[in-house]
C-alpha positions as CSV (number, residue, x, y, z in Angstrom):
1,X,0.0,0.0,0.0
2,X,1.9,3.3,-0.6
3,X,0.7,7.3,-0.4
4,X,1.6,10.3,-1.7
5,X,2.2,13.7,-0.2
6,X,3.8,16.7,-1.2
7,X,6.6,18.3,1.1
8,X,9.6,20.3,0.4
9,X,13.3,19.7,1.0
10,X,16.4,20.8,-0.2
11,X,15.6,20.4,-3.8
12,X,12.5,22.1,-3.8
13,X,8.7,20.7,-3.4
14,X,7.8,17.7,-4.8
15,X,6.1,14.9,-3.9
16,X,7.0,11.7,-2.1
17,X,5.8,8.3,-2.0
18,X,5.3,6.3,1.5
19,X,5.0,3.0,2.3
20,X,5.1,0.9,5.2
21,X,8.6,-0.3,4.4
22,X,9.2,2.8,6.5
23,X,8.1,1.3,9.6
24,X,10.3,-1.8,8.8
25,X,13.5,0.5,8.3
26,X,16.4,-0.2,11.0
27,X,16.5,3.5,11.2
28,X,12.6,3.8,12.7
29,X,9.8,5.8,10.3
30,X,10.8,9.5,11.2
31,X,14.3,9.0,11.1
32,X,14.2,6.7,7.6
33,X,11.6,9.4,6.3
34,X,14.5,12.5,7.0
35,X,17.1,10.3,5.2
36,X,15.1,9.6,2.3
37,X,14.4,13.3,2.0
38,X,16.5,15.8,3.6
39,X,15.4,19.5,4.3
40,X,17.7,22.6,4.4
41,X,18.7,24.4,7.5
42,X,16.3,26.2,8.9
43,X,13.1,24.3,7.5
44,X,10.7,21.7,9.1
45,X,12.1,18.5,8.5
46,X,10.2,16.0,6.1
47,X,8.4,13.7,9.2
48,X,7.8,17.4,10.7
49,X,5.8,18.4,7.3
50,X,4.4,15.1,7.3
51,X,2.7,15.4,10.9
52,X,1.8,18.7,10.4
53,X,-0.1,18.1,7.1
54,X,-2.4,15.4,8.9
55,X,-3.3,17.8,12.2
56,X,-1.3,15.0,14.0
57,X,0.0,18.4,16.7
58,X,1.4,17.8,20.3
59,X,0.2,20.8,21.1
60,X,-3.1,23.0,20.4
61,X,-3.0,26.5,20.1
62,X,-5.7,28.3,19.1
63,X,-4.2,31.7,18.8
64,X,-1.5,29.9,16.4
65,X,-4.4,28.2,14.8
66,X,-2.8,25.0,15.6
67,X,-5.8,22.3,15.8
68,X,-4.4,18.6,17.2
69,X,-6.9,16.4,15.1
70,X,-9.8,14.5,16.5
71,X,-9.3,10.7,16.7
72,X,-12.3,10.3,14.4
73,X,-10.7,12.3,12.0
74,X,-7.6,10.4,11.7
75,X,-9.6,7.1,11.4
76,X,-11.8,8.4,9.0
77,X,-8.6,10.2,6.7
78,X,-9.2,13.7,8.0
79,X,-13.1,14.1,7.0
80,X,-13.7,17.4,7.3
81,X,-10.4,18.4,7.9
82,X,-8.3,20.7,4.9
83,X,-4.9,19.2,4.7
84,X,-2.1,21.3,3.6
85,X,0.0,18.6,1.1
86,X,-1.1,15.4,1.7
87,X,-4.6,16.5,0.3
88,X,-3.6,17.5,-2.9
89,X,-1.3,14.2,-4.2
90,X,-3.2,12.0,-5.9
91,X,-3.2,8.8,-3.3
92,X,-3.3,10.5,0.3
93,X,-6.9,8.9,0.8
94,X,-5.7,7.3,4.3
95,X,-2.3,8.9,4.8
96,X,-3.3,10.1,8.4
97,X,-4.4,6.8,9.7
98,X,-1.1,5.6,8.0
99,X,0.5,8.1,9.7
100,X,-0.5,8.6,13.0
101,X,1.8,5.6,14.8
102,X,5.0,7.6,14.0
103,X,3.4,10.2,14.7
104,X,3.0,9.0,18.2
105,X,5.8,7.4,18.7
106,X,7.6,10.5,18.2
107,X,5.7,12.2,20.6
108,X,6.3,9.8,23.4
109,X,10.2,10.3,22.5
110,X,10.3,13.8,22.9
111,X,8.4,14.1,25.9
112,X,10.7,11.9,27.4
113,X,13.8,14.0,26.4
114,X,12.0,17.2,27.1
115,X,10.4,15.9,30.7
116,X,12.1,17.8,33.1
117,X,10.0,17.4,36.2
118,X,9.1,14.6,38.4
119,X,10.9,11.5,39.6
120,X,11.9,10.7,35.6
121,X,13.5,14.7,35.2
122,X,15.1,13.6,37.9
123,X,16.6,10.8,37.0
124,X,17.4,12.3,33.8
125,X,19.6,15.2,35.6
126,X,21.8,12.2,36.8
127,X,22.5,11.0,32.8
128,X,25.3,11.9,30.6
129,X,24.5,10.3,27.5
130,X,21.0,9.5,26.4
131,X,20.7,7.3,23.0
132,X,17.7,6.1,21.5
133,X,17.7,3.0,19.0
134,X,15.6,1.1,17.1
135,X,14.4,-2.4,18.3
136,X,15.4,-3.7,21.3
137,X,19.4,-4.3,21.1
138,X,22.1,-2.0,21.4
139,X,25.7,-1.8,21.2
140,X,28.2,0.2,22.8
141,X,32.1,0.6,22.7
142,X,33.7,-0.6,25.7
143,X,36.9,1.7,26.5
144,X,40.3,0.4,28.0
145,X,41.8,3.3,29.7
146,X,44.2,1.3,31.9
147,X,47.6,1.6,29.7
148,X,46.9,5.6,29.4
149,X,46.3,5.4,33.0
150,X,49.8,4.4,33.6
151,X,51.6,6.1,31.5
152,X,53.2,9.8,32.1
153,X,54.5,12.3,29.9
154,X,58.9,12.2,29.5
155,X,61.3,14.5,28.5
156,X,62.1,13.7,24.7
157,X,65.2,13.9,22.6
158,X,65.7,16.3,19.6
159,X,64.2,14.3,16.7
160,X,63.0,11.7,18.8
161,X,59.4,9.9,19.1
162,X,57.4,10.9,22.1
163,X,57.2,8.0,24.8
164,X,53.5,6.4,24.0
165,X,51.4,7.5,27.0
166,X,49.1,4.8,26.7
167,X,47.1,2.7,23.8
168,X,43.7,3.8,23.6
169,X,41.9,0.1,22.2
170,X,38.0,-0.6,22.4
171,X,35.8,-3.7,21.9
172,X,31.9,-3.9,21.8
173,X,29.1,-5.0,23.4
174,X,25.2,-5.7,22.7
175,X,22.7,-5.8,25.3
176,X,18.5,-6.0,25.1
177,X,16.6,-3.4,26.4
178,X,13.9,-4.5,28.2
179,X,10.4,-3.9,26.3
180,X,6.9,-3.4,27.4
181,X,4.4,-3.3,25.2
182,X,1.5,-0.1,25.5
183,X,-2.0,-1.2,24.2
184,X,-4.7,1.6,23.2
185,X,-8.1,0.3,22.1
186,X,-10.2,3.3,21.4
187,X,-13.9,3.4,21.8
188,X,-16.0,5.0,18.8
189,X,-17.3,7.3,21.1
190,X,-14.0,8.5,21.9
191,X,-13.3,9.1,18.8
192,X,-15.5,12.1,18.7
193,X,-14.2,13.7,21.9
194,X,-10.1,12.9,22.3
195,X,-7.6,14.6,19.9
196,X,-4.5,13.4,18.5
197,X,-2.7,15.5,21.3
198,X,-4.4,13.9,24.2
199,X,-3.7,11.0,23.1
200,X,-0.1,11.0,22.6
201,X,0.2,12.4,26.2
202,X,-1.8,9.9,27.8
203,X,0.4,6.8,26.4
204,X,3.5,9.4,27.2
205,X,2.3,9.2,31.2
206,X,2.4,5.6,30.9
207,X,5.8,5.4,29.6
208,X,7.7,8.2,32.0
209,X,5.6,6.7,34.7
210,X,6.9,2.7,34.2
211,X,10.9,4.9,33.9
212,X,10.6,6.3,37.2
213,X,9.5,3.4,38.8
214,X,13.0,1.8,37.6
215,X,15.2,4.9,38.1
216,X,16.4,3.3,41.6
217,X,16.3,-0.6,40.5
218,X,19.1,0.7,37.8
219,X,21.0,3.0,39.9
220,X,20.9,-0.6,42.6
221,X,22.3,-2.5,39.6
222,X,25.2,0.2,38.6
223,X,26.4,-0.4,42.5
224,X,25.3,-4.1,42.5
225,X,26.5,-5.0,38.9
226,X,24.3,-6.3,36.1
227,X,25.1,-9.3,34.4
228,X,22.6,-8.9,31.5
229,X,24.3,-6.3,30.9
230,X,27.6,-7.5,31.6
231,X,28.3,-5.0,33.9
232,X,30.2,-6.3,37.4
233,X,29.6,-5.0,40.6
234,X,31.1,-1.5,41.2
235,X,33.1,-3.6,44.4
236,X,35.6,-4.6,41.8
237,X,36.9,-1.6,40.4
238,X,39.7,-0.5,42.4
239,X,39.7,2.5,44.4
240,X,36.0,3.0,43.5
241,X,34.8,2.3,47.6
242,X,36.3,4.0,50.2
243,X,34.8,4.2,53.9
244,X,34.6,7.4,55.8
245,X,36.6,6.3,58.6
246,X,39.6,5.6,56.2
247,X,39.2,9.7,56.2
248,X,39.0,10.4,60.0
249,X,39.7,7.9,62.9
250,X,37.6,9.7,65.0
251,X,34.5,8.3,63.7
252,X,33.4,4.9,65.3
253,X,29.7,4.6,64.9
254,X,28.1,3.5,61.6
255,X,25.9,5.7,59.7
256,X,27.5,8.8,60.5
257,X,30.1,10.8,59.1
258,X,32.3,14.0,59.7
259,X,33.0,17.6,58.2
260,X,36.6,16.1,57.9
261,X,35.7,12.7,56.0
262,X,33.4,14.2,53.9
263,X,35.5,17.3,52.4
264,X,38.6,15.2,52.1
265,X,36.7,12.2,50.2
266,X,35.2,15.1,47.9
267,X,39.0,16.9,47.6
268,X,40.4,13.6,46.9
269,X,38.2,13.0,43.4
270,X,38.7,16.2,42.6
271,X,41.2,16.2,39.2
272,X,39.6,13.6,38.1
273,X,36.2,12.5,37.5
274,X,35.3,15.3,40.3
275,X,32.2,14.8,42.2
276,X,28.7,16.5,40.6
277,X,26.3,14.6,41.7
278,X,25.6,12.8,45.3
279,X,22.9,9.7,45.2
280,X,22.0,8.0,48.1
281,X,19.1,7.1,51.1
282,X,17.3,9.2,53.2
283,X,19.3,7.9,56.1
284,X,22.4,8.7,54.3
285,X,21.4,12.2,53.5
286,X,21.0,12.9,57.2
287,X,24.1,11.7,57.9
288,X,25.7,14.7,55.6
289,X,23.2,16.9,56.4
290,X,23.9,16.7,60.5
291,X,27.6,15.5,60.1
292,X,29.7,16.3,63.1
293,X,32.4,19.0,62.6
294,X,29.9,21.1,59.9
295,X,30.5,24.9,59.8
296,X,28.0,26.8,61.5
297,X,28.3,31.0,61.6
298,X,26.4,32.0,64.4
299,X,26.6,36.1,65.0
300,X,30.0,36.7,64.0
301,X,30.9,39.2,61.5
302,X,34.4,38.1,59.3
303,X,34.3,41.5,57.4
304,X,34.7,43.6,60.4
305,X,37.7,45.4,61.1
306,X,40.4,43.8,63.4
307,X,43.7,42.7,63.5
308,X,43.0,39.2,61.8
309,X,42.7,37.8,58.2
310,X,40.3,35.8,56.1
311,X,42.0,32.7,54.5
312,X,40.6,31.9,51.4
313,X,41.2,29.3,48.9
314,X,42.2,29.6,45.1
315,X,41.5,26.0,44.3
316,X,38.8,25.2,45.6
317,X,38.5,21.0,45.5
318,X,34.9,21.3,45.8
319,X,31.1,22.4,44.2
320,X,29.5,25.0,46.2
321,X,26.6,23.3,46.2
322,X,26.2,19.6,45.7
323,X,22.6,18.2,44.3
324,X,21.4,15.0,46.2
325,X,19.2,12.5,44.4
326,X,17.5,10.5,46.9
327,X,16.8,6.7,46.5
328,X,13.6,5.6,47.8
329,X,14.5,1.9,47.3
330,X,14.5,-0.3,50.1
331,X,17.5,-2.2,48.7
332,X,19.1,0.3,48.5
333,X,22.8,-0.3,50.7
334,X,23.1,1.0,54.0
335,X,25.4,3.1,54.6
336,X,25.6,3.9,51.0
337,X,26.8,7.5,49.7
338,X,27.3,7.3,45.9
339,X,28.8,10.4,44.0
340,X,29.2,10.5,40.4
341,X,30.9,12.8,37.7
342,X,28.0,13.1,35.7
343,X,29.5,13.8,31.9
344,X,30.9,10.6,31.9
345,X,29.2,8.2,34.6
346,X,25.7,7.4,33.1
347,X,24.7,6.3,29.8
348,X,21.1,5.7,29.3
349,X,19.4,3.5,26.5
350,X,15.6,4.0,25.1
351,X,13.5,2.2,22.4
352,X,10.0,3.6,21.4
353,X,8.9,1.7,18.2
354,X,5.4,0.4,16.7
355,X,5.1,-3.4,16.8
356,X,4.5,-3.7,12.9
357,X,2.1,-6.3,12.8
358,X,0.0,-4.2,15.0
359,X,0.5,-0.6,12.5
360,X,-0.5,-2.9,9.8
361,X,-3.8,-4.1,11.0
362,X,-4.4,-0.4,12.3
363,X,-3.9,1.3,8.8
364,X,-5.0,-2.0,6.5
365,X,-8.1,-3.5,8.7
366,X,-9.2,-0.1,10.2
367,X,-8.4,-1.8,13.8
368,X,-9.1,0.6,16.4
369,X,-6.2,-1.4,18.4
370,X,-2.9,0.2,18.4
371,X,0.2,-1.3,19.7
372,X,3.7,0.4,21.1
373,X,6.8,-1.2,22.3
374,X,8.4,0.6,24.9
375,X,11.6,0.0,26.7
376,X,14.8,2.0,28.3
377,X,18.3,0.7,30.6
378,X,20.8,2.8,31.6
379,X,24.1,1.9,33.3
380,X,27.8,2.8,33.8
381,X,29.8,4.2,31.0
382,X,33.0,5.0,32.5
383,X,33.2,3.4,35.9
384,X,35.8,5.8,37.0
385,X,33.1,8.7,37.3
386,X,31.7,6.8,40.5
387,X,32.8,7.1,43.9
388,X,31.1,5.0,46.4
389,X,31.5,6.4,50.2
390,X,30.8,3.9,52.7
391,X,29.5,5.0,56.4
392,X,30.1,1.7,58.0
393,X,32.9,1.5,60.7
């Protein structure tokens, strides 16, 4: 079955031909659509066009005079609605009903990138690298920093080769991400009274919703380890858990902690991978909260005028302020304070894409059953970037 619609990219307008090969590409609809057809800087791309064309909006504005379509009127081809495009090539009978799974697919996609509230936002604040593939497997270069590591920089001879610092080498791994599947059956009454828009963000709440209930499980597994995802337990990297007593002697009860052991456990990741991020329990955030030693002014002026100087340091080894993401998770460790470097300690995975058997019945048979596979995973990237502080004695 194929349709026609006119958009215009970098050679001009002209129209296109679509087919549902497009939801069997590797690269996903939108991003096989933009491939196909590119558009010049500055212009909508072609799968923007596209959505536009069939009313399929995330957003109504009526002082735009942006209109989300009515459910109806994507099932029915956009009766009653003027399409700007897609109306006028020969073949769009049905383009909108064709289109509408990318369309939300898309949707849910960008609401997940552009979420920045909640438990999800959250989450999200923690991540360095997001990537979002097509299907359910991934692959990711594994880095082998260790002979860089050990190397230093030597004086060098006139004409000579530099000493190697290090070889930089990488392998690859594949992992699964694990998929749900989203099922929307619409009524025909609906159809009359939900838009396109409304749509989209209700299956979006389902999907940010199932990602913050496993924002702590997959923080537990980065500490933990993973085997799935071949990823060992955080125990086994060396240098990566330290205890706050190693810091000060003084402290002898578990679950508490010093000014002293928590500056210099800070100072000490400080050139490298330095410390952005803090993650831990409730417990454990009382513990730094009322640790013993902390800096309290109480009435004292340090600008007045006396015999005396301020001390102030030029290299500061630590944030002003350090955000605290706080693990709900009962399995979460005890005595667990986990601090990351967020640029390189988190990569996270996602995978929105229409089960195809599903599209096919919902733009051949006129189902009014639509099907979305969900799924996302995140773990370490460069295991370096996290610093576990323990509080038992």
């Amino acid at each position: 079955m194929e349709y026609k619609t006119n958009i215009v990219d970098a050679t001009g307008q002209h129209e296109i031909s679509l087919d549902m090969g497009l939801y069997k590409s590797d690269k996903g609809f939108v991003a096989e659509l933009n491939s196909r057809h590119p558009t010049a800087a500055g212009l909508p791309t072609a799968s923007e066009q596209l959505f536009a064309q069939c009313g399929l909006y995330r957003v109504t504005d009526a002082q735009m005079g942006v209109k989300s379509a009515k459910i109806r009127e994507v099932m029915d081809s956009m009766n009653g609605i003027a399409l700007n495009g897609a109306a006028t090539a020969p073949g769009s009978s049905g383009i909108s009903r064709f289109v509408a799974p990318a369309a939300l697919l898309t949707g849910i996609q960008n609401d997940i990138y552009e979420d920045r509230s909640g438990v999800l936002g959250q989450f999200k604040a923690l991540v360095g690298t997001m990537q979002s593939v097509q299907g359910n497997r991934y692959e990711r270069p594994i880095f082998n920093y260790d002979p860089a590591r050990a190397g230093r920089a030597k004086p060098i001879a006139q004409l000579a080769e530099p000493v190697t610092v290090g070889l930089l080498t990488h392998s690859e791994s594949s992992g699964t991400i694990p998929v749900f599947s989203y099922g929307l059956e619409i009524s025909d009454q609906a159809m009359d009274y939900f838009s396109f828009a409304e749509v989209q963000k209700c299956m979006s709440i389902m999907a940010t919703y199932d990602m913050a209930e496993r924002a702590d499980g997959l923080l537990i597994s980065m500490i933990n380890g993973d085997a799935d995802h071949g990823m060992a337990a955080l125990s086994t990297v060396s240098g990566a858990v330290q205890t706050a007593k190693s810091f000060d002697d003084s402290i002898t009860t578990a679950g508490t902690l010093t000014q002293k052991a928590w500056m210099l456990w800070i100072a000490t990741h400080s050139k490298r991978a330095p410390i952005t991020h803090i993650i831990c329990g409730i417990n454990e955030a009382l513990a730094i909260q009322n640790r013993t030693g902390r800096p309290v002014v109480t009435g004292d002026n340090g600008t007045s005028r006396r015999i005396d100087t301020n001390e102030v340091i030029t290299n500061e080894m630590w944030p002003s302020e350090l955000p605290i993401y706080l693990v709900t998770d009962p399995n979460w460790p005890s005595g667990c304070v986990l601090g990351i470097s967020k640029s390189t300690a988190i990569i996270m995975y996602e995978s929105a894409t229409a089960n195809y058997s599903s599209v096919e019945q919902f733009v051949t048979r006129r189902s009014t059953k639509f099907r979305a596979d969900f799924g996302f995973t995140a773990q370490r990237f460069y295991d370096r970037s996290f610093h576990y502080l323990s509080l038992t004695v």
